[in-house]
N, CA, C and O atoms as a MOPAC input file, in Angstrom:
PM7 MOZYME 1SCF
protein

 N     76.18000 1   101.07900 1    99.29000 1
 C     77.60800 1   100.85300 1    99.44700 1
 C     78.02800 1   101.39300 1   100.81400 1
 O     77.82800 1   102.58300 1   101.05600 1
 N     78.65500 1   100.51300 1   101.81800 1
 C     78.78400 1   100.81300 1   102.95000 1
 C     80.60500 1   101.79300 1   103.00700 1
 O     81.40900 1   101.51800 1   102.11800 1
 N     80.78600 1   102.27900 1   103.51400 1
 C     81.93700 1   103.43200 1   104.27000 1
 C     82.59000 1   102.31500 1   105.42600 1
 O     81.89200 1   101.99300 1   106.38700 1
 N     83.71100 1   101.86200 1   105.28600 1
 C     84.59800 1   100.94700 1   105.90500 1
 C     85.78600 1   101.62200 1   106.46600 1
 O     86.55300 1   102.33100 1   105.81500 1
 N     85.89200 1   101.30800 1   107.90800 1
 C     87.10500 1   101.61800 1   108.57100 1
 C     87.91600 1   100.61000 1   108.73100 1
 O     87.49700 1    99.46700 1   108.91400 1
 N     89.50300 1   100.99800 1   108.66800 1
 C     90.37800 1    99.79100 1   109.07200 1
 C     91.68600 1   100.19000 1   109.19700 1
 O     92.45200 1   100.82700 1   108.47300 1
 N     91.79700 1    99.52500 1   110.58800 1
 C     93.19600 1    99.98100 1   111.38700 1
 C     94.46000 1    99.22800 1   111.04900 1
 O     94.49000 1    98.10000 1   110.55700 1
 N     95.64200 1   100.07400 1   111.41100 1
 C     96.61500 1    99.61800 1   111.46100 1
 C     97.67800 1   100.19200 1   112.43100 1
 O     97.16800 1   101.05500 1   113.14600 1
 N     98.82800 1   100.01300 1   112.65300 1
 C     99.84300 1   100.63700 1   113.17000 1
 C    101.11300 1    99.99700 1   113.18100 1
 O    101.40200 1    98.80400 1   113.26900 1
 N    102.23600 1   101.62200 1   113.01100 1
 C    103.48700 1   101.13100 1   112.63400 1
 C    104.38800 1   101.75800 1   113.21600 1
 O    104.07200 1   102.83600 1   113.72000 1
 N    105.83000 1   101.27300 1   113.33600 1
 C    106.60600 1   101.70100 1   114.47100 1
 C    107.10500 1   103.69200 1   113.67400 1
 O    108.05500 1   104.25700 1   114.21500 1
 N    106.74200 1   104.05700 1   113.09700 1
 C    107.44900 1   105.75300 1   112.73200 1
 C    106.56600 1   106.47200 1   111.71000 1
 O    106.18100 1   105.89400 1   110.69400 1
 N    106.23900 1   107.78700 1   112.00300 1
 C    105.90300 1   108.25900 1   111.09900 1
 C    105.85000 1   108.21200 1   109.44600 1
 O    104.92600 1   108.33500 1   108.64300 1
 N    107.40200 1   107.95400 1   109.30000 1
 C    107.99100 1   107.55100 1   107.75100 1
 C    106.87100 1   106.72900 1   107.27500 1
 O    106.23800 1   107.05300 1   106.27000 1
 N    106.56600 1   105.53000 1   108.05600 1
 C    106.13000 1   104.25200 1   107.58200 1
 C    104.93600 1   104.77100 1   107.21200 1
 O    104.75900 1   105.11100 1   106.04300 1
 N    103.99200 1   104.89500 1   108.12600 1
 C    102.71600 1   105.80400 1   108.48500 1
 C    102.34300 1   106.49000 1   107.08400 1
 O    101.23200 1   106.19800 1   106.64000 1
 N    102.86500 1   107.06500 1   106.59300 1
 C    102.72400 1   108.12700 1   105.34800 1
 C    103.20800 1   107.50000 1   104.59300 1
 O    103.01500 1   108.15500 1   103.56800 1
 N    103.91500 1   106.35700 1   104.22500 1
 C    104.15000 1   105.44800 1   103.28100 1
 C    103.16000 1   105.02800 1   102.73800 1
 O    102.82300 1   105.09600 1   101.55600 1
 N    102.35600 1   104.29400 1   104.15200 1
 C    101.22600 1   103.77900 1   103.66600 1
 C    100.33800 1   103.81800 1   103.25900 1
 O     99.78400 1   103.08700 1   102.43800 1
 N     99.90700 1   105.05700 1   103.98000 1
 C     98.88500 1   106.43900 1   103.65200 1
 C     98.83100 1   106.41600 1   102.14400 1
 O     97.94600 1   105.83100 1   101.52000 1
 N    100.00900 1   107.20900 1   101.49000 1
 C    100.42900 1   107.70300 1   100.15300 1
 C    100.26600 1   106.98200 1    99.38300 1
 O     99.77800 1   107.35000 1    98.31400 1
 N    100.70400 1   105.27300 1    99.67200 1
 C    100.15400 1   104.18800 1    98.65700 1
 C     98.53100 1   104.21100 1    98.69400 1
 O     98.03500 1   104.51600 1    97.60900 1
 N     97.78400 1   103.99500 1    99.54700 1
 C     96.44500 1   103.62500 1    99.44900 1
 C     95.66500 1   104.44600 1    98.85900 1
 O     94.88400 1   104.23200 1    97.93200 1
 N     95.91900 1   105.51300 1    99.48300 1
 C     95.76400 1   107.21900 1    98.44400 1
 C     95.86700 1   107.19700 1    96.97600 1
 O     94.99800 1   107.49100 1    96.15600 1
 N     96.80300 1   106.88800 1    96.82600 1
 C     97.71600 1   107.00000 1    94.81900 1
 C     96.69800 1   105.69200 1    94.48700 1
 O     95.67700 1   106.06800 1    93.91200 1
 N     96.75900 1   104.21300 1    94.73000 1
 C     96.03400 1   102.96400 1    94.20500 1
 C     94.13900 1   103.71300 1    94.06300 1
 O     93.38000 1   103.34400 1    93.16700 1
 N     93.77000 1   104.67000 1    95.05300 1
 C     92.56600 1   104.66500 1    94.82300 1
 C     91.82700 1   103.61900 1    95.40800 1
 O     90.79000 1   103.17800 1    94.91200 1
 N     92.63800 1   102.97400 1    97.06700 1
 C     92.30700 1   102.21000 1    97.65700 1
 C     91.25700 1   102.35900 1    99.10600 1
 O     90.46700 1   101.69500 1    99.77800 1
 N     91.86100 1   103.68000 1    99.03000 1
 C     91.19700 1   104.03700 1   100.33200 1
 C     91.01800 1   105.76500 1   100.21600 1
 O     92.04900 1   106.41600 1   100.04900 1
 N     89.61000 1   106.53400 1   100.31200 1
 C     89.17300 1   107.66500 1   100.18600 1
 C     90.20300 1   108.61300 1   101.00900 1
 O     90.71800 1   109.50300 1   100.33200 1
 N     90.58500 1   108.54000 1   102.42400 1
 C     91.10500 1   109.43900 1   103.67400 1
 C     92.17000 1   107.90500 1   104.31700 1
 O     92.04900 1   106.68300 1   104.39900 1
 N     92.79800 1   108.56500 1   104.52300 1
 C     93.58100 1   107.79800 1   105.41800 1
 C     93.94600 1   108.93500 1   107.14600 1
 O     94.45900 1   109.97800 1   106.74000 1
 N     93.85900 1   108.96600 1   108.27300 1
 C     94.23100 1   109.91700 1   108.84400 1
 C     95.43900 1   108.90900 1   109.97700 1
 O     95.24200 1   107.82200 1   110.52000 1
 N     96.30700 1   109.54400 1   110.00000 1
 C     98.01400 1   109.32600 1   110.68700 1
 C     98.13100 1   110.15900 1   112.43100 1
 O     98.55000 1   111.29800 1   112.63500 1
 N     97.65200 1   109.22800 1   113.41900 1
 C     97.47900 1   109.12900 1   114.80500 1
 C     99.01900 1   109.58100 1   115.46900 1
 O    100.03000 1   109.51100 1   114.77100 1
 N     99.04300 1   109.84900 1   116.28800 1
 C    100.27900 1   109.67300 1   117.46700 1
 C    101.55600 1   110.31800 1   117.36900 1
 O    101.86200 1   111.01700 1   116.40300 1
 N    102.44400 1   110.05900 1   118.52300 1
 C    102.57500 1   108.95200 1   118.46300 1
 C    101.61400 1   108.43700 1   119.80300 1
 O    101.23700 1   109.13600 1   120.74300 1
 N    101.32900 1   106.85300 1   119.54100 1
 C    100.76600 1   106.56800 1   120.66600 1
 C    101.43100 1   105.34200 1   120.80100 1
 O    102.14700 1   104.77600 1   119.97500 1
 N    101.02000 1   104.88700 1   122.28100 1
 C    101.56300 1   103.64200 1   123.37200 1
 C    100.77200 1   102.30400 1   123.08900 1
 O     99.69300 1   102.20700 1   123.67400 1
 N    101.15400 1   101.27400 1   122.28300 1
 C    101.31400 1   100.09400 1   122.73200 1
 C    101.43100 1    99.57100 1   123.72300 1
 O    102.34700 1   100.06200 1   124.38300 1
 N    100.62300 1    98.27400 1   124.48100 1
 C    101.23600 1    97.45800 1   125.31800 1
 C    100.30300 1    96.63600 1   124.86700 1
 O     99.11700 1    96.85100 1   124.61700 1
 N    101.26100 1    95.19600 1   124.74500 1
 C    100.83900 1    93.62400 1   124.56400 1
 C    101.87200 1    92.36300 1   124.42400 1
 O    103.07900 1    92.55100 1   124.57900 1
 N    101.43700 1    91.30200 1   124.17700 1
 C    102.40100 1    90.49300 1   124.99200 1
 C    103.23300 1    89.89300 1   123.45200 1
 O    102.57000 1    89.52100 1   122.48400 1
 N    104.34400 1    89.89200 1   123.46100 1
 C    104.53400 1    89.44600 1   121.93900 1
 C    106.02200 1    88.32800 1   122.37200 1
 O    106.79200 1    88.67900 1   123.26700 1
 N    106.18200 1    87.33600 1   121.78900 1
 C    107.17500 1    86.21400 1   122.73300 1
 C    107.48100 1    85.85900 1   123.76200 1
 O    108.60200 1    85.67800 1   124.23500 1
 N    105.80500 1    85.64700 1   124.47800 1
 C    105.79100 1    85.51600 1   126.25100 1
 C    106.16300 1    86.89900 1   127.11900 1
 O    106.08600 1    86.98700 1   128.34500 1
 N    106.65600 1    88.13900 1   126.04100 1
 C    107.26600 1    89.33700 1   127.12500 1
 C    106.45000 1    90.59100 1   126.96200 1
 O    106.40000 1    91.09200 1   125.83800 1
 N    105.75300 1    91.19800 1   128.04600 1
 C    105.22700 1    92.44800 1   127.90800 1
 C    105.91200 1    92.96400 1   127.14200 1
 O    107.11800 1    92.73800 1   127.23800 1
 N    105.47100 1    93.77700 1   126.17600 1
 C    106.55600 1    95.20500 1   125.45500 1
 C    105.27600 1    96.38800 1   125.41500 1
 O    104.06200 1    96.18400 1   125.40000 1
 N    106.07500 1    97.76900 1   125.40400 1
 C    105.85500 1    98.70900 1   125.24800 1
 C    106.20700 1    99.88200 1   123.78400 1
 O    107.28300 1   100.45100 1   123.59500 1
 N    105.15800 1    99.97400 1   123.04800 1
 C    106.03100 1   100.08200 1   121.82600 1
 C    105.71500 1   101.71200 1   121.57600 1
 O    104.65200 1   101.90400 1   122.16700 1
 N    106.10900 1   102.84000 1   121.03300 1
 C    105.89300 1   103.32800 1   120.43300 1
 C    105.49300 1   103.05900 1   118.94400 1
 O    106.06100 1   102.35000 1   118.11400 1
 N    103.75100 1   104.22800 1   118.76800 1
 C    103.70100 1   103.39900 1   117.39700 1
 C    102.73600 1   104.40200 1   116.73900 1
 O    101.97500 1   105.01300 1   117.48900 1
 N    102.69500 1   104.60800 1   115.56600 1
 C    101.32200 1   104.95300 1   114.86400 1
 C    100.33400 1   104.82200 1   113.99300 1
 O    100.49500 1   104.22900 1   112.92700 1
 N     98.98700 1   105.46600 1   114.42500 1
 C     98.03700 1   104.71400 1   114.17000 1
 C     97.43500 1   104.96800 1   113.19200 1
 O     97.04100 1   106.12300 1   113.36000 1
 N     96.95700 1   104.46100 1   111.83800 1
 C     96.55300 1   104.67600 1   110.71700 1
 C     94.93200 1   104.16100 1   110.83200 1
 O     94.61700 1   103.01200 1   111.14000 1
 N     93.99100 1   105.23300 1   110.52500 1
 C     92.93600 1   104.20800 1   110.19200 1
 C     92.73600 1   105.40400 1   108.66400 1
 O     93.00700 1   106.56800 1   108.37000 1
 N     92.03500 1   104.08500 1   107.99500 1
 C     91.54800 1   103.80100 1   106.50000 1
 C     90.50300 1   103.91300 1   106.10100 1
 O     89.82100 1   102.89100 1   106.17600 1
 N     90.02300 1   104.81500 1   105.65600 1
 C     88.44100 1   105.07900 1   105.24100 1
 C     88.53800 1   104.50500 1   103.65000 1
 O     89.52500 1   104.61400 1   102.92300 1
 N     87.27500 1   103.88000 1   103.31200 1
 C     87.46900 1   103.07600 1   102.10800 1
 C     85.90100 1   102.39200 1   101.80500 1
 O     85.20200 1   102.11200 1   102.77900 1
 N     85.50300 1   102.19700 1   100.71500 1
 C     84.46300 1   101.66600 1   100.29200 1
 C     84.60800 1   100.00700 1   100.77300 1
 O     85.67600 1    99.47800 1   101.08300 1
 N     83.36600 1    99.38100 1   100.75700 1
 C     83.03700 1    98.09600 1   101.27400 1
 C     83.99900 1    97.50500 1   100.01800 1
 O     85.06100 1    97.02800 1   100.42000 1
 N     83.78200 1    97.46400 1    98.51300 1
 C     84.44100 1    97.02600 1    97.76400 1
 C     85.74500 1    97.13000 1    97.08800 1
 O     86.19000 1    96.70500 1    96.02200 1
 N     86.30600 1    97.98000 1    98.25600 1
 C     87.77400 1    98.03900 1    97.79700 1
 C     88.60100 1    97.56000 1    99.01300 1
 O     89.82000 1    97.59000 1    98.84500 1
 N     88.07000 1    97.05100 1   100.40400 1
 C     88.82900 1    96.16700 1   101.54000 1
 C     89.74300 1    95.11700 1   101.35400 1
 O     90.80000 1    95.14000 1   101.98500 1
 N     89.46400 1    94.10800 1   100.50200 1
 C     90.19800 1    93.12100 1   100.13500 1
 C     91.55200 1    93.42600 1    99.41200 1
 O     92.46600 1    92.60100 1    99.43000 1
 N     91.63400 1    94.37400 1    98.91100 1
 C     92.88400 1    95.10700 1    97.93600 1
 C     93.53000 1    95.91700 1    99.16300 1
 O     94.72100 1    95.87800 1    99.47400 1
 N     92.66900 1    96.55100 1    99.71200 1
 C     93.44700 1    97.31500 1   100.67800 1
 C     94.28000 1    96.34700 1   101.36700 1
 O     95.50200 1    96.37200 1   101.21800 1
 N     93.71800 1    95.51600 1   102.09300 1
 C     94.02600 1    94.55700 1   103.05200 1
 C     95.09600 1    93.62400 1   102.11900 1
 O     95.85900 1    92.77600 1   102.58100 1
 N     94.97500 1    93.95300 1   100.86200 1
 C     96.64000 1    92.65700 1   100.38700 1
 C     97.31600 1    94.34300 1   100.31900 1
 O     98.50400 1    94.18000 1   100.59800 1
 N     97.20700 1    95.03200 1   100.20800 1
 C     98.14900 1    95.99600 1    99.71600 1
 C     99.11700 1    96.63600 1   100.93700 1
 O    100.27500 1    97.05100 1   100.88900 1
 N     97.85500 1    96.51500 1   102.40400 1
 C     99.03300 1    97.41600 1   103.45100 1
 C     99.55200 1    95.55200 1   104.19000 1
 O    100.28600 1    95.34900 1   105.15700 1
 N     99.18500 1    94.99400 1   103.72600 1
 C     99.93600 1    93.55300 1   104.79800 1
 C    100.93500 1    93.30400 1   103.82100 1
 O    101.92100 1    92.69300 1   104.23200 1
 N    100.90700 1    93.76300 1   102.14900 1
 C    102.53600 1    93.34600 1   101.59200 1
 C    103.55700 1    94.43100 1   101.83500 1
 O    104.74000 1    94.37000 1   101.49900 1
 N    102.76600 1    95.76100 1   102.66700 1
 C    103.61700 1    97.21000 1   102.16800 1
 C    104.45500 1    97.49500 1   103.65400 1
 O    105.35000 1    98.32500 1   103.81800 1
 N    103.86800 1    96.51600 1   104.72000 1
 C    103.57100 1    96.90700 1   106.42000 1
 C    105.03700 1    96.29900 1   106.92900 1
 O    105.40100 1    95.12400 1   106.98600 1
 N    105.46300 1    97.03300 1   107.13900 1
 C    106.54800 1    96.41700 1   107.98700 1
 C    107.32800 1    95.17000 1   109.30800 1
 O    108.46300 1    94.82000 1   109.63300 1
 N    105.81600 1    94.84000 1   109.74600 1
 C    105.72000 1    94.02300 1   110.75100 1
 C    105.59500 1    92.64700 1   110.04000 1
 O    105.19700 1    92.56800 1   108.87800 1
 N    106.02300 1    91.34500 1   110.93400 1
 C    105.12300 1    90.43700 1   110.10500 1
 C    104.20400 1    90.12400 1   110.28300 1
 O    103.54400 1    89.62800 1   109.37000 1
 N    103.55900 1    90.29700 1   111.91900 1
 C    102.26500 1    90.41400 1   112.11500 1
 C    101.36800 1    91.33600 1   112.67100 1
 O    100.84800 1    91.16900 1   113.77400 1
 N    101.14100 1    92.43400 1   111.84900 1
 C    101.13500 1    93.83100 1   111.25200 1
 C     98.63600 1    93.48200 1   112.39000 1
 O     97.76800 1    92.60900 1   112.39400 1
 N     98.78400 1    94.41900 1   112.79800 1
 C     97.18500 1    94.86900 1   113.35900 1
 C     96.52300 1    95.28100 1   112.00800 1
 O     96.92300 1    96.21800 1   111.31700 1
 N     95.15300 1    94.23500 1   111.62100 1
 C     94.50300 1    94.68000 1   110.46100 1
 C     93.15000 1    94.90300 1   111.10500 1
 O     92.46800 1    93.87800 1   111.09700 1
 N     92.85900 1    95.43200 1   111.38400 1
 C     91.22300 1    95.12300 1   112.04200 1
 C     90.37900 1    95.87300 1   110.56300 1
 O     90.99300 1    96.36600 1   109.61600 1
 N     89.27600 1    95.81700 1   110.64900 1
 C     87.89900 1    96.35400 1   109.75700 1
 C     87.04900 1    96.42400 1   110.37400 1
 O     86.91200 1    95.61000 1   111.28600 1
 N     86.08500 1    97.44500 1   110.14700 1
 C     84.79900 1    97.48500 1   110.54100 1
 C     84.00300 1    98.22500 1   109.63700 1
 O     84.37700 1    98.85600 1   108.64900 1
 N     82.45100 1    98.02500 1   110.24900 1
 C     81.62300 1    99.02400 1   109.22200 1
 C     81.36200 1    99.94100 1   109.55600 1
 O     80.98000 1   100.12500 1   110.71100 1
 N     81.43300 1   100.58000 1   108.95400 1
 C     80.56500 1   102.56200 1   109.92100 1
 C     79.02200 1   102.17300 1   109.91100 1
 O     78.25000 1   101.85500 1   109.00600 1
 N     78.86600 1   102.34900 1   111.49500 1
 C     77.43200 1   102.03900 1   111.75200 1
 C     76.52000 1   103.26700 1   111.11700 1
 O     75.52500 1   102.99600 1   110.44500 1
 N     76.95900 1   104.75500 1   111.39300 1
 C     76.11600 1   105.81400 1   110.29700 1
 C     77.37300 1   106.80100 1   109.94400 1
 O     78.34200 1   107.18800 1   110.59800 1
 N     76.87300 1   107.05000 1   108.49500 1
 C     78.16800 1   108.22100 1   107.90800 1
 C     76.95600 1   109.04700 1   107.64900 1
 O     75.78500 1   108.67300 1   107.70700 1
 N     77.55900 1   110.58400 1   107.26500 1
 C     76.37700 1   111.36300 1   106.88000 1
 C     76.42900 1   111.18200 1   105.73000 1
 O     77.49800 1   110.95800 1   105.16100 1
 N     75.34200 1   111.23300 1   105.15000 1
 C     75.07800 1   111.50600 1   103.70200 1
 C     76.05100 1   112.36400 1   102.83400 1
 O     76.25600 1   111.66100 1   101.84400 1
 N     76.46100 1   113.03900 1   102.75500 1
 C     77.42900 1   114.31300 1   102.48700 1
 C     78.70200 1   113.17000 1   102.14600 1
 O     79.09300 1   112.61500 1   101.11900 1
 N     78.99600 1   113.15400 1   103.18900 1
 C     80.89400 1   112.01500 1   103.34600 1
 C     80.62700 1   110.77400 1   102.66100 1
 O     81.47900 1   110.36300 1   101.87200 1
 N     79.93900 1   110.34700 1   102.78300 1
 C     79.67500 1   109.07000 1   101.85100 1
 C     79.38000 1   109.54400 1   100.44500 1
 O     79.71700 1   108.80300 1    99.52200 1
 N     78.91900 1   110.44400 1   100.23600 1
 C     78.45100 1   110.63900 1    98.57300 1
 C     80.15700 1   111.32600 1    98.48500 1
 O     80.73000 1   111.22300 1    97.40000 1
 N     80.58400 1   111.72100 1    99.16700 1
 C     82.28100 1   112.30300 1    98.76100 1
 C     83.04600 1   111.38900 1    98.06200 1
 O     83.66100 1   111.43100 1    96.99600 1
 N     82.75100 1   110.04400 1    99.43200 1
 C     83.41600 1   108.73400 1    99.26100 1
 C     83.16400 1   107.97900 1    97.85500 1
 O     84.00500 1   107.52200 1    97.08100 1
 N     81.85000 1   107.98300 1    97.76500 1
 C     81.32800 1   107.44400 1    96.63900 1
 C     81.86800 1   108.06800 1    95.65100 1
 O     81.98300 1   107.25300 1    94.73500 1
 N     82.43200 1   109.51800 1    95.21300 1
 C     82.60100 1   109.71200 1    94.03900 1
 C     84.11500 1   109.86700 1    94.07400 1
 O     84.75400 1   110.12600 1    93.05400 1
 N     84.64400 1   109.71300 1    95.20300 1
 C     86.00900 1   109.68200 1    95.39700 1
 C     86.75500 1   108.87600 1    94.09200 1
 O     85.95500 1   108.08400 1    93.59300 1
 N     88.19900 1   108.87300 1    93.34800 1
 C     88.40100 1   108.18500 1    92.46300 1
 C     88.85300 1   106.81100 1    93.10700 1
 O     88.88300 1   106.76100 1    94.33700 1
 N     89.09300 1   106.05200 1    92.61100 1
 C     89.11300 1   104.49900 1    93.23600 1
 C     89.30500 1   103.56200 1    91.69100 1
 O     88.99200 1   103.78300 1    90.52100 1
 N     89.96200 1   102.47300 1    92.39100 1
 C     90.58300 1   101.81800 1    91.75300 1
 C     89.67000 1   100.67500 1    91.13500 1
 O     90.16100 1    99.82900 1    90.38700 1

């Protein structure tokens, strides 16, 4: 069972720990850790913007991504909200057996 990361970011703290707290409580995601604030820049209706924002990434089992991923894109404030995923190329043994017995949904 692979250890999955996956990003997000949102314009305020509030939100940030919203999201956190849901994925946490569902048993969706093992750790969630709450970034920044940090700087945005990208092009969104032809116009540079500069956003303040913060950054959530999602620690979570391979088989609980798909739930995660409907749960923070219905919970996310944006409408087109940054979902990225990836796999953890190595976790230690230790954090993954955490993960693994972590409770989950």
């Amino acid at each position: 069972m692979m250890l999955m990361l996956a990003w997000t970011s949102v314009p305020t703290r509030a939100d940030a720990e919203r999201l956190a707290d849901a994925a946490i409580a569902a048993g969706l995601a093992v750790c969630v850790q709450i970034e920044g604030p940090i700087t945005s820049v990208y092009r969104w209706e032809s116009k540079i913007e500069h956003s303040q924002e913060f950054r959530l990434v999602l620690k979570c089992l391979e088989k609980q991504v798909s739930a995660l991923e409907s749960q923070m894109l219905a919970l996310h404030p944006y409408t087109t909200p940054e979902w990225i995923v990836i796999e953890a190329g190595h976790v230690s043994e230790k954090y993954l057996s955490w993960a693994r017995n972590n409770p989950q949904s």
